[in-house]
KETORDREN-857089 format. One record per residue (C-alpha): residue number from 1; x, y, z. Coordinates in steps of 0.001 Angstrom, whole numbers. Layout:
BEGIN
marza k = NUM u = X v = Y w = Z
...
***
This chain:
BEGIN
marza k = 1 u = 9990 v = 2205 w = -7146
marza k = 2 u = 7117 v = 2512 w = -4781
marza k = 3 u = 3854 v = 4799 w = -5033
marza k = 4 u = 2612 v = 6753 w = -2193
marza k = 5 u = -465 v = 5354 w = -2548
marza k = 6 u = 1315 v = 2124 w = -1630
marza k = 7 u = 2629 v = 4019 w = 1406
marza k = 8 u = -255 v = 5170 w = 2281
marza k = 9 u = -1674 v = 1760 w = 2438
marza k = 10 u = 998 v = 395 w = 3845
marza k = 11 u = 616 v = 2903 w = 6630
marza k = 12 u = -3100 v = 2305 w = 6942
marza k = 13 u = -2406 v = -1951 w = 7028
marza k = 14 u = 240 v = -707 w = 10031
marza k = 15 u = -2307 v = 846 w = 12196
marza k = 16 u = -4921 v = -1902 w = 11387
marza k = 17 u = -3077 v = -5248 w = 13835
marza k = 18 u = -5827 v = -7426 w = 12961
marza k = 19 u = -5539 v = -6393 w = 8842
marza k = 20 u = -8135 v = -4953 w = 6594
marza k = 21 u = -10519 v = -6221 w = 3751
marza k = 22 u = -9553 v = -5105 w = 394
marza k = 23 u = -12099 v = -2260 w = 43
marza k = 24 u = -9968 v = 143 w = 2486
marza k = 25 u = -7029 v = -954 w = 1186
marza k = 26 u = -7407 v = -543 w = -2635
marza k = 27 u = -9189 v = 3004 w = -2067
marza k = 28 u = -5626 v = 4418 w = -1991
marza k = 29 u = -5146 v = 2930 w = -5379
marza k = 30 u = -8553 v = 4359 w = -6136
marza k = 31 u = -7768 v = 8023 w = -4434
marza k = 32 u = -4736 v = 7950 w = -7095
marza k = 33 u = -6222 v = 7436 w = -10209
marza k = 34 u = -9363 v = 9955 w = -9071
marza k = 35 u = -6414 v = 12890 w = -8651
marza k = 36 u = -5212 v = 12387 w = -11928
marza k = 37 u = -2484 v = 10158 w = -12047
marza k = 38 u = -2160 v = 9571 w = -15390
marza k = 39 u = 664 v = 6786 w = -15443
marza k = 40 u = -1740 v = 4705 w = -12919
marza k = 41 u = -4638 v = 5157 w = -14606
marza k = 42 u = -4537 v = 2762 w = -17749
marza k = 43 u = -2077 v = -285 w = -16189
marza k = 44 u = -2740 v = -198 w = -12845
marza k = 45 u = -5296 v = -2967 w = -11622
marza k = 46 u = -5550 v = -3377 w = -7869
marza k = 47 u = -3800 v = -7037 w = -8528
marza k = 48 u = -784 v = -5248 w = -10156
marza k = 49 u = -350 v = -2303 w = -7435
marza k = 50 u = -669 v = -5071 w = -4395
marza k = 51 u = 1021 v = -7981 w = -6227
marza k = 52 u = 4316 v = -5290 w = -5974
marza k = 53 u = 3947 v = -4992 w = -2354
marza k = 54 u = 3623 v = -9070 w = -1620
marza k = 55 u = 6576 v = -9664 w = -4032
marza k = 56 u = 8823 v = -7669 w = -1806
marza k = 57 u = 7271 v = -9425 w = 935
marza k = 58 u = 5525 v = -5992 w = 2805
marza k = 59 u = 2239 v = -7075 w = 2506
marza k = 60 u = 274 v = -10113 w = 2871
marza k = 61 u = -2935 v = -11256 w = 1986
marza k = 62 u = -4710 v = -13790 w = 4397
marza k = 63 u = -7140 v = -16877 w = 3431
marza k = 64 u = -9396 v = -14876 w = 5279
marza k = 65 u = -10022 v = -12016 w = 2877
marza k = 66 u = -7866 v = -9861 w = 4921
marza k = 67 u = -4152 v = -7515 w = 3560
marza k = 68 u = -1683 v = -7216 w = 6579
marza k = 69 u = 1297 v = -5539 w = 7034
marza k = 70 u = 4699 v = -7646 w = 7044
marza k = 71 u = 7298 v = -7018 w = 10230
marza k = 72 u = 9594 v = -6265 w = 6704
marza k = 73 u = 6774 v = -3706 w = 5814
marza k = 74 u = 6866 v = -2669 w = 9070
marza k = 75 u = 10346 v = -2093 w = 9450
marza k = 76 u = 10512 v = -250 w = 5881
marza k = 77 u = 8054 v = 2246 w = 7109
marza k = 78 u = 10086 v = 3124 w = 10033
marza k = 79 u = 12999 v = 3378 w = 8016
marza k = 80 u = 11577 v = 6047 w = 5219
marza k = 81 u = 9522 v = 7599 w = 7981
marza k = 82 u = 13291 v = 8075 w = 10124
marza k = 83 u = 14388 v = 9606 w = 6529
marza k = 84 u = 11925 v = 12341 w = 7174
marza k = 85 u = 10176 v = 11604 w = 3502
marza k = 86 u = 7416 v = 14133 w = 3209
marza k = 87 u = 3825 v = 11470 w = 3341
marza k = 88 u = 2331 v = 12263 w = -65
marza k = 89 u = 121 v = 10651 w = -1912
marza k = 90 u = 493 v = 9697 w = -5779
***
């Protein structure tokens, strides 16, 4: 199971070649909890909600401080966007 929030980042990491720092990239975690998302709100720490997207080997995160997208994550975001999922943001 994946959040749109983790979408969203992964969408943002997509249109960012050279990667971003974390601050861009957790604010979709952060947007989330803001609009009341209660099941994110007590467990979800910004190591947890990346950590899921590096274990299934979308994401990276660089020695130097940047997150970058994966050609996996790349390729799954084509694939859900080709499914015509709504973009929403949870």
């Amino acid at each position: 199971m994946i959040y749109g929030s983790q979408i969203g980042a992964l969408r943002s990491l997509r249109a960012a070649a050279a990667g971003l720092p974390r601050a861009p990239v957790e604010a979709h975690l952060d947007q989330a909890k803001q609009n009341s998302i209660e099941f994110l709100r007590p467990r979800s720490t910004f190591t947890e909600w990346f950590g899921f997207l590096e274990r299934n080997d979308l994401t990276t995160a660089g020695d130097d401080g940047l997150y970058r997208i994966t050609p996996k994550g790349v390729g799954f975001l084509t694939y859900i966007e080709g499914l015509g999922y709504p973009p929403r943001i949870f």
